[in-house]
Kinemage of the C-alpha trace (Angstrom):
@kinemage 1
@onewidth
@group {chain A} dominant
@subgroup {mainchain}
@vectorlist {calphas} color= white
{ca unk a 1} P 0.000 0.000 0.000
{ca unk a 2} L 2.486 2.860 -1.516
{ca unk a 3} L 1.163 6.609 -0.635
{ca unk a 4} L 1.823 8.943 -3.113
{ca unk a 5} L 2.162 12.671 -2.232
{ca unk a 6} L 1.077 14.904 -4.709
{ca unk a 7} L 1.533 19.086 -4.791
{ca unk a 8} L 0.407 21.568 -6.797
{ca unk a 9} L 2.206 25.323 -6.312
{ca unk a 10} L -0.875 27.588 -7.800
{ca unk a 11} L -1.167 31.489 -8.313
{ca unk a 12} L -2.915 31.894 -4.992
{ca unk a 13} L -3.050 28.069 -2.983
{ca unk a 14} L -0.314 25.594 -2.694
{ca unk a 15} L -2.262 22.199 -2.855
{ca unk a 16} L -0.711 18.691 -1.544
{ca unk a 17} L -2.870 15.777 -1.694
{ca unk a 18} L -1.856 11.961 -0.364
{ca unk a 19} L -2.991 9.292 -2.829
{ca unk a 20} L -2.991 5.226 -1.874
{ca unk a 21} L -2.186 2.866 -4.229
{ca unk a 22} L -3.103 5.338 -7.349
{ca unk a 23} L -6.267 4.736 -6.578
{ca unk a 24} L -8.168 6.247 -3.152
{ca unk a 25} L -7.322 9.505 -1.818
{ca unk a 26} L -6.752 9.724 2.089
{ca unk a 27} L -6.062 13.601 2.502
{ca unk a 28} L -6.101 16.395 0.800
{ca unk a 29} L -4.775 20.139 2.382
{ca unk a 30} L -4.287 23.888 0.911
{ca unk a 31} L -1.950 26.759 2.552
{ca unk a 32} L -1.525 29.959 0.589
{ca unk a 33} L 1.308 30.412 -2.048
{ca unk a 34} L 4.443 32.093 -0.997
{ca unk a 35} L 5.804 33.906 -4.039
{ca unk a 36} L 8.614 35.229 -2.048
{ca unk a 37} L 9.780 32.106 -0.864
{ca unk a 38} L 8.194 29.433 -2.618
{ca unk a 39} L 9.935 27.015 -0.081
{ca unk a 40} L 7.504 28.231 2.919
{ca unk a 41} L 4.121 27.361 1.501
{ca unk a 42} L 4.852 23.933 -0.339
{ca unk a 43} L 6.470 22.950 2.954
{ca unk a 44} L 3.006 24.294 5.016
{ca unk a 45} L 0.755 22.272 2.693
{ca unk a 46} L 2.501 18.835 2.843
{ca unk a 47} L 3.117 19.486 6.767
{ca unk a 48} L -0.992 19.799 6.912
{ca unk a 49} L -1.891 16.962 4.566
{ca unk a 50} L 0.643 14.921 6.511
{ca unk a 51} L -1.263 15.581 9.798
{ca unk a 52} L -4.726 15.366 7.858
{ca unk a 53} L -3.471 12.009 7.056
{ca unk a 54} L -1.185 11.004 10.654
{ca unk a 55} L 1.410 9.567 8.436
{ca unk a 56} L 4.778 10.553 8.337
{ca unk a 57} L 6.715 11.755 5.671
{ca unk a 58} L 9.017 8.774 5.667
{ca unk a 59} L 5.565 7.017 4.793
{ca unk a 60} L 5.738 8.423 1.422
{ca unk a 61} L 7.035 6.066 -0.734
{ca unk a 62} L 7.094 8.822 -4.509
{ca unk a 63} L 6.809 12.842 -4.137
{ca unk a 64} L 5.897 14.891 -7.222
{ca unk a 65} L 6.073 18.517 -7.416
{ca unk a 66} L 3.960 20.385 -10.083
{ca unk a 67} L 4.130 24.270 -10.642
{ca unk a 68} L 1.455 25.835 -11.952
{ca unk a 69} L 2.650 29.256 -11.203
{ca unk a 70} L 5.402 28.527 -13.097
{ca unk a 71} L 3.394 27.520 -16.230
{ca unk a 72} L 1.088 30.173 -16.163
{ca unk a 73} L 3.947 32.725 -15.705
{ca unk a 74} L 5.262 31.154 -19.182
{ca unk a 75} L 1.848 31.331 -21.104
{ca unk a 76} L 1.330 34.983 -19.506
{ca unk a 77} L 4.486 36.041 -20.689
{ca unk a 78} L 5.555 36.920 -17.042
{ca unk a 79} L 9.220 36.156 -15.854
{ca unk a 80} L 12.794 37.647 -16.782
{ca unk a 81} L 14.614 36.869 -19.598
{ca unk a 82} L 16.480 33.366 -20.121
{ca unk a 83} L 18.692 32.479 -22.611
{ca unk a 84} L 18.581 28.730 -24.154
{ca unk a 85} L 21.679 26.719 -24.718
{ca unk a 86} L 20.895 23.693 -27.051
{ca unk a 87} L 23.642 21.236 -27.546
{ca unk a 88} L 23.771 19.247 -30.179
{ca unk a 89} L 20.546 19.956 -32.079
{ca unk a 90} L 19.960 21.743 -35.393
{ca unk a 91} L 18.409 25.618 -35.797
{ca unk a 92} L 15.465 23.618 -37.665
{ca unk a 93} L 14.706 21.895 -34.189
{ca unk a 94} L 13.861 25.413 -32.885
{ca unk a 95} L 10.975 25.462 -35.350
{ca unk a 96} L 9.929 21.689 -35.990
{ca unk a 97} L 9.364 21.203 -32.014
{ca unk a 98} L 8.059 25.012 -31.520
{ca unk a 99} L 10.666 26.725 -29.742
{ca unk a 100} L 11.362 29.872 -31.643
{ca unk a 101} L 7.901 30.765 -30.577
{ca unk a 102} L 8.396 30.040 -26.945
{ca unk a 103} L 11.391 31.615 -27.346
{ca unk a 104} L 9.556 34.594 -27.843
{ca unk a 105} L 12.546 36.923 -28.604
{ca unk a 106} L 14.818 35.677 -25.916
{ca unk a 107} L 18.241 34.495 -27.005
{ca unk a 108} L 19.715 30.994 -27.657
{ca unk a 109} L 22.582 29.681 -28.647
{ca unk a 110} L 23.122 26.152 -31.191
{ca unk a 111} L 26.121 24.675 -29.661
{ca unk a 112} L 28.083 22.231 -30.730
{ca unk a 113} L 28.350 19.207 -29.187
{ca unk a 114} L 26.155 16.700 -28.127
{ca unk a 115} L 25.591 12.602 -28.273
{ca unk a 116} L 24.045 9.796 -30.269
{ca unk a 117} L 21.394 7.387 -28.726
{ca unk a 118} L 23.426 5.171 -27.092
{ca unk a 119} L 25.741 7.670 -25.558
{ca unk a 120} L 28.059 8.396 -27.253
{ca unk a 121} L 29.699 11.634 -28.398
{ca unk a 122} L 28.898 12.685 -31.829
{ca unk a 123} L 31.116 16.402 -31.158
{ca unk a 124} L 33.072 17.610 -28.838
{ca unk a 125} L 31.735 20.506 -27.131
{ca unk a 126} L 32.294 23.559 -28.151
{ca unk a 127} L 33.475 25.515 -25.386
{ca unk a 128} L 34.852 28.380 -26.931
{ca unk a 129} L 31.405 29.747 -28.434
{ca unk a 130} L 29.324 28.649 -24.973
{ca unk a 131} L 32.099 31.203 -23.177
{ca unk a 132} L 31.753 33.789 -25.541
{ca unk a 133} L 27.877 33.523 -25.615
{ca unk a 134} L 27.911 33.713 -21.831
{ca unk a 135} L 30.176 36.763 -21.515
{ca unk a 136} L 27.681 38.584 -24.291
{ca unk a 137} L 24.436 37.339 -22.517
{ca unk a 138} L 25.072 37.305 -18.765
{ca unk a 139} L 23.929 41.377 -18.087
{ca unk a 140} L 21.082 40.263 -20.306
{ca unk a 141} L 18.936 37.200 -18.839
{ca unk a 142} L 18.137 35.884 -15.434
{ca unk a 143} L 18.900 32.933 -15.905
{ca unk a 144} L 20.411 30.152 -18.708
{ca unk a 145} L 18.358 26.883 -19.673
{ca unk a 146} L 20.498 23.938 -21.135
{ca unk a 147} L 19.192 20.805 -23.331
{ca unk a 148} L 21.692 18.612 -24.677
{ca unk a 149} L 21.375 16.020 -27.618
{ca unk a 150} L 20.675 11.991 -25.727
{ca unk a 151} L 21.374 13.933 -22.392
{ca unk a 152} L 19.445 11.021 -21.257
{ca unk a 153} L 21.989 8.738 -21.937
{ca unk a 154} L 24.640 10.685 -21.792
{ca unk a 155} L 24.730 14.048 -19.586
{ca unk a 156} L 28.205 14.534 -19.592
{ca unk a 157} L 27.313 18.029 -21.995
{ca unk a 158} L 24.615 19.202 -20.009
{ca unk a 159} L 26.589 18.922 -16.626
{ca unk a 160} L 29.846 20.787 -18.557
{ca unk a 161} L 27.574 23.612 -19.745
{ca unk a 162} L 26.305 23.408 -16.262
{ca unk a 163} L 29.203 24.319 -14.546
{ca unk a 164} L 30.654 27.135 -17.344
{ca unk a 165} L 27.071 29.013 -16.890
{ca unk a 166} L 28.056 28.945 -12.875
């Protein structure tokens, strides 16, 4: 009998809900959103559903974290500026899988690099352009996202570009 603790980080409520067995729900609780700290209210919601429920949290055998907020601050258009490093892939992925339009504007960078789909490298990484796009873009986002080729099976590009963007 696994219990599965669901939560849900809304505009306004943080929900957490404990599921059995994927199939009956034994609690369900609400505290209010903590933009500032987003920390505060996931932790008062799974602290309440938790004592709705008198299990403990090493009762939980899967947690899974969901952020609405998050979304909707995407589809609204809300957020600072990030800049997308994609290792590996083409500038045609951009528009085949929709990017360019989530993009909207913000800058990316096609680096080269990247792995096949059993792990390993196709190209070396190219270091020397991920460097020079960070020193242009750093005073210009908030913040860098990084996909890499098979990162799946191999992250050892993702982890690299990782630690250059820190």
């Amino acid at each position: 009998m696994a219990l599965l603790l669901g939560v849900d980080t809304g505009g306004t409520y943080t929900d957490a809900v404990l599921i059995r067995d994927e199939t009956t729900v034994v609690a369900s609780a609400k505290a209010l959103t903590t933009r500032a700290d987003l920390a505060l209210g996931v932790g008062q919601a799974v602290r309440r559903v938790l004592g709705a429920a008198d299990v403990s949290a090493g009762q939980v055998a899967m947690a899974s974290l969901s952020t609405t907020l998050a979304t909707n601050a995407l589809v609204e258009g809300q957020g600072g500026r990030v800049a997308l490093i994609y290792v590996g892939f083409k500038e045609r992925d951009l528009e085949t899988h929709g990017l360019a339009g989530a993009l909207n504007g913000d800058p990316y960078l096609i680096l080269g690099g990247g792995h096949d789909h059993a792990g390993a490298e196709r190209a070396p990484l190219d270091e020397a352009a991920l460097i020079s796009f960070l020193t242009e873009q750093r005073e210009q986002v908030s913040g860098f996202a990084v996909a890499s080729q098979f990162a799946t099976r191999n992250p050892a590009h993702e982890q690299r570009v990782a630690a250059l963007v820190t």
